[in-house]
C-alpha positions in Angstrom: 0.0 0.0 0.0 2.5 2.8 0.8 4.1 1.7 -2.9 1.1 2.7 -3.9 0.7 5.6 -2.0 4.1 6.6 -3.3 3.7 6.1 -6.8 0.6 8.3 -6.7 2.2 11.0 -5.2 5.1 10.9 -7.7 2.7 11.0 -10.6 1.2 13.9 -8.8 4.8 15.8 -8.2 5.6 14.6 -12.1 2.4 16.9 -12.9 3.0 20.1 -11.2 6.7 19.8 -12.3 6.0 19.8 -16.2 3.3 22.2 -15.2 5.2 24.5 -13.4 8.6 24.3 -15.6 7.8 23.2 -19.6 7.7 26.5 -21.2 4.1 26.3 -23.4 6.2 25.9 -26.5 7.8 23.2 -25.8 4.7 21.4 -24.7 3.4 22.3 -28.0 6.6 21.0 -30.0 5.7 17.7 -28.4 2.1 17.5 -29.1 2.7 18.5 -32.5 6.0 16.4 -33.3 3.8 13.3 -31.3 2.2 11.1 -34.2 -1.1 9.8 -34.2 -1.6 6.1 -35.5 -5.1 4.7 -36.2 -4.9 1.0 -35.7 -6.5 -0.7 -38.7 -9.9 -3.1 -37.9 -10.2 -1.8 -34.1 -10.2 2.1 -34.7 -7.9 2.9 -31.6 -5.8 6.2 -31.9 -2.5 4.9 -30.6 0.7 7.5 -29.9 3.7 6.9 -32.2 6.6 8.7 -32.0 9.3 7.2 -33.4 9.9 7.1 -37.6 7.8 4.2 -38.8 10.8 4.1 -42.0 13.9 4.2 -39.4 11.7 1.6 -37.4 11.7 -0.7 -40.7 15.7 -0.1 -41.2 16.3 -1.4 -37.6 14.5 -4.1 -38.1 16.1 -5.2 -41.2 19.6 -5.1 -40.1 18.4 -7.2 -36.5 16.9 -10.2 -39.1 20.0 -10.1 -40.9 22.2 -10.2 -37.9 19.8 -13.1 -36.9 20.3 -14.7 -39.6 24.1 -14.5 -39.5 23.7 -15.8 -36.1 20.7 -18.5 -35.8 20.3 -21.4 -38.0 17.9 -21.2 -41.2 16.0 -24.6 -41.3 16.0 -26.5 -44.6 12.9 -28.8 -44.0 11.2 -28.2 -47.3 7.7 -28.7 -45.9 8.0 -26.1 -43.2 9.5 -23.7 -45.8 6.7 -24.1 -48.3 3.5 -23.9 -45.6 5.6 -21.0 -44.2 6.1 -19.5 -47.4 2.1 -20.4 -48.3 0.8 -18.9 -44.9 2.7 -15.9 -45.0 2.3 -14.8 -48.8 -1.6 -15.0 -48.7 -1.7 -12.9 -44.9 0.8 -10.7 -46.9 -1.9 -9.8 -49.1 -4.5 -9.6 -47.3 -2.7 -7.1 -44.6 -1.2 -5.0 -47.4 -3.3 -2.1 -47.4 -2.3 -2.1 -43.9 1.5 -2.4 -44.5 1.9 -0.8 -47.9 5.8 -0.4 -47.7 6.3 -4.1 -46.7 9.0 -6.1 -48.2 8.3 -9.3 -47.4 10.4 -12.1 -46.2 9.8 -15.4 -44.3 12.3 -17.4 -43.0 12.2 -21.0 -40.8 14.4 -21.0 -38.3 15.8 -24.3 -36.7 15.2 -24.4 -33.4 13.4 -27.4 -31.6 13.5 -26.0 -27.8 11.5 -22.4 -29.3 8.0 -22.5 -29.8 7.5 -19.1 -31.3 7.3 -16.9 -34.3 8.1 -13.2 -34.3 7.5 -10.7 -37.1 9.2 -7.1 -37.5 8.5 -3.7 -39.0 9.0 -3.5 -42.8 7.7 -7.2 -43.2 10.3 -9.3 -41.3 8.8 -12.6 -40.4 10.5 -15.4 -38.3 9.1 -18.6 -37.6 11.2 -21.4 -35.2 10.7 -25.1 -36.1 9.5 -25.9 -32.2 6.1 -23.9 -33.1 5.4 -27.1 -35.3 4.7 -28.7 -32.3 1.7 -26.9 -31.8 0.9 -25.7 -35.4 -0.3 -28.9 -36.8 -2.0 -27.6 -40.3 -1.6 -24.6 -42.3 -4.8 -22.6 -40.5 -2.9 -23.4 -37.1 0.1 -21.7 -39.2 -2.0 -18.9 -40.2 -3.3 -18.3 -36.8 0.2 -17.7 -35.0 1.4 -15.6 -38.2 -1.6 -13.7 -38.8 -1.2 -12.7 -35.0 2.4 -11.7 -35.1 1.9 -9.6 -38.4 -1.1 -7.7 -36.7 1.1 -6.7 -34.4 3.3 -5.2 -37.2 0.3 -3.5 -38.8 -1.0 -1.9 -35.3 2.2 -0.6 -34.4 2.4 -2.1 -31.2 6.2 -1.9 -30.8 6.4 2.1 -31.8 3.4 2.0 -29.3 5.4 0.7 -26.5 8.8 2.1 -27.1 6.9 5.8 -27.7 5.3 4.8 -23.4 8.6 3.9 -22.4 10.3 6.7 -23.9 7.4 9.1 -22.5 8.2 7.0 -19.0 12.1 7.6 -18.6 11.2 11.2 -20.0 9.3 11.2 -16.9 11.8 9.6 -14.4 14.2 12.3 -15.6 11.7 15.2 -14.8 10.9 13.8 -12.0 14.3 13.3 -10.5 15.1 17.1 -11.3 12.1 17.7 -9.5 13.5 15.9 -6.3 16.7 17.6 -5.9 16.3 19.0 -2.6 14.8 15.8 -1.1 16.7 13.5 1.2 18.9 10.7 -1.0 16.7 7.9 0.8 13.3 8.9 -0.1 14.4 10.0 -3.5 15.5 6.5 -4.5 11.9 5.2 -2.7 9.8 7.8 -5.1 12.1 7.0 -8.2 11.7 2.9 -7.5 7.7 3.9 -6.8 7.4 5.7 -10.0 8.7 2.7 -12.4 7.1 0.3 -10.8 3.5 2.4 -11.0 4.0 3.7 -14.8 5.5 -0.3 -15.5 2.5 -2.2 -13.5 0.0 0.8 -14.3 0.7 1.3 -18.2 3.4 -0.4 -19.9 2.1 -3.9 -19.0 -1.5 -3.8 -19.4 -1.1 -2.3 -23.2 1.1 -4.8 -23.6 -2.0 -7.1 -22.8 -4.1 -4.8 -24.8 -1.8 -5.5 -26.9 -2.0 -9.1 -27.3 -5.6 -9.4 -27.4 -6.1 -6.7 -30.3 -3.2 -9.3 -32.4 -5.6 -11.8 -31.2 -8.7 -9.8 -33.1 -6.7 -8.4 -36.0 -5.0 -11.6 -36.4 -8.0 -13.8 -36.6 -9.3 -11.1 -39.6 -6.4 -11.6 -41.8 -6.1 -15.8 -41.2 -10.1 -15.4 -42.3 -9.4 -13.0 -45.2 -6.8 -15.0 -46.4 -8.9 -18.1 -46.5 -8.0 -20.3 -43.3 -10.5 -21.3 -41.3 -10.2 -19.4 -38.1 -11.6 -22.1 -35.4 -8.4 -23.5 -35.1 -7.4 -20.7 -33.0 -9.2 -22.2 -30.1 -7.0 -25.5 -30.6 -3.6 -23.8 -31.2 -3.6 -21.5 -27.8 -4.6 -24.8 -26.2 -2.1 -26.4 -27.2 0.0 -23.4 -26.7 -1.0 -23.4 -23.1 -0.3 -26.7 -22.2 3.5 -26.4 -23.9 4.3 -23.8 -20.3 5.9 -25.1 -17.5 6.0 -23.4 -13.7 3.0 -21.0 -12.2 1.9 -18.5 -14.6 2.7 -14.9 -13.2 -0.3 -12.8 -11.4 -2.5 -11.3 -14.3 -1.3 -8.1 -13.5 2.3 -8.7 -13.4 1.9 -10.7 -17.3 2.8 -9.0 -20.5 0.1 -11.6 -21.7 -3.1 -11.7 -20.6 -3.9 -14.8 -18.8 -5.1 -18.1 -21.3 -8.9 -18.2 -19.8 -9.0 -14.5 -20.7 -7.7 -15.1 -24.4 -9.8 -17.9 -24.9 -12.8 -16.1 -23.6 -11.9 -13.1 -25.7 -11.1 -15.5 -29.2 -14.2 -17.2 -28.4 -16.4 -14.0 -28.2 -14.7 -13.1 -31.3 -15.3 -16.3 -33.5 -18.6 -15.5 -34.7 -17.6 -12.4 -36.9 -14.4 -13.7 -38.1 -16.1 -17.4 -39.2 -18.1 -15.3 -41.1 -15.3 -13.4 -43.1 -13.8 -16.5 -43.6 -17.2 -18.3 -45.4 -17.2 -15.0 -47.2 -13.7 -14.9 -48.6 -13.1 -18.8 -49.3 
């Protein structure tokens, strides 16, 4: 409770610092250099302020260096339903991501069951998410997911809060100058933990279930029967090991919540899907 009571007071002293010290025109610099990013099929205003083009170099030069560093698989049939999946949810996302340059690449690793994609159409899959993605509308599930989160711009999302958030901790700790060294280290440690717990982790939950929604649209649009996303995060679920963290602790929301959210969902994207097979 005092964390709590701590973290509130620092948001509090963060307010009346920018409000007593940022000159008006730097306040207005911000606002106006701050971009505003519609996410497509939900209609959420999200804050981006980073280069979405500098975003899409960085990205590049990382799957290179990956590439360098991790090995590429060579199973034909993974490369082909990879290559198969991906093209069609490449299409169907485009006028989402019109400046993709799309590449898909297996790579071979047992022990990770995962897939990743990047800004600028980077997409990574590992062999161990075979495990769980059976057939290609599993496939299309877990990569449909990964590219919404490319096409919302959920990683210029979080890296514009946590820029915003260490902007903050700096203000904040100009702010405390004349404070004792003890309770300045208390406030600082009770502001990142509140913007962290209060913030950055429940967008990134937000986060996962708007994938989830967008995700499920392209797999339909693309022609893959979305019911077999109920399947795949079961499987997924039962592929963890140890206690699952506290909900509110997660980056992910917990699997009952997905499931309940997927399954609230299935009705309008089965209905793209009979529409667009």
């Amino acid at each position: 409770m005092k964390a709590v009571a701590l973290a509130r007071e620092a948001v509090q002293n963060l307010y009346m610092l920018f409000k007593s010290t940022l000159p008006p025109l730097l306040v207005s610099i911000l606002m106006w250099s701050s971009g505003c990013h519609t996410v497509p099929h939900t209609g959420r205003s999200a804050l981006h302020l980073l280069p979405t083009k500098r975003l899409a170099s960085m990205a590049s030069t990382h799957f290179e260096q990956l590439k360098q560093e991790t090995p590429i698989s060579r199973d034909a049939n993974y490369n082909a339903m990879l290559r198969r999946v991906g093209e069609r949810i490449a299409y169907v996302s485009a006028p989402d991501m019109p400046n993709a340059h799309w590449e898909f690449v297996v790579f071979d690793d047992t022990e990770q069951i995962n897939a990743f994609a990047m800004p600028g159409g980077k997409v990574g899959v590992y062999t161990g998410i075979f495990k769980v993605a059976k057939t290609e509308d599993d496939l299309a599930v877990v990569v449909g997911h990964e590219i919404a989160h490319v096409a919302a711009g959920h990683g210029n999302e979080r890296a514009s809060q946590q820029l915003l958030a260490a902007g903050g901790a700096m203000a904040l700790q100009v702010g405390l100058d004349d404070m004792d060294r003890l309770d300045q280290q208390m406030l600082m440690v009770a502001y990142g933990a509140g913007t962290t717990i209060s913030l950055i982790l429940p967008y990134s939950r937000y986060h996962e279930s708007e994938a989830d929604e967008i995700g499920l649209i392209y797999a339909a649009k693309a022609g893959y029967d979305p019911r077999a996303a109920i399947g795949f995060w079961e499987r997924m679920e039962a592929q963890k090991k140890g206690a699952a963290l506290p909900d509110f602790l997660s980056t992910h929301p917990s699997d009952s919540k997905r499931l309940r959210k997927i399954n609230a969902l299935m009705p309008k994207a089965y209905e793209i899907y009979k529409n667009h097979k």
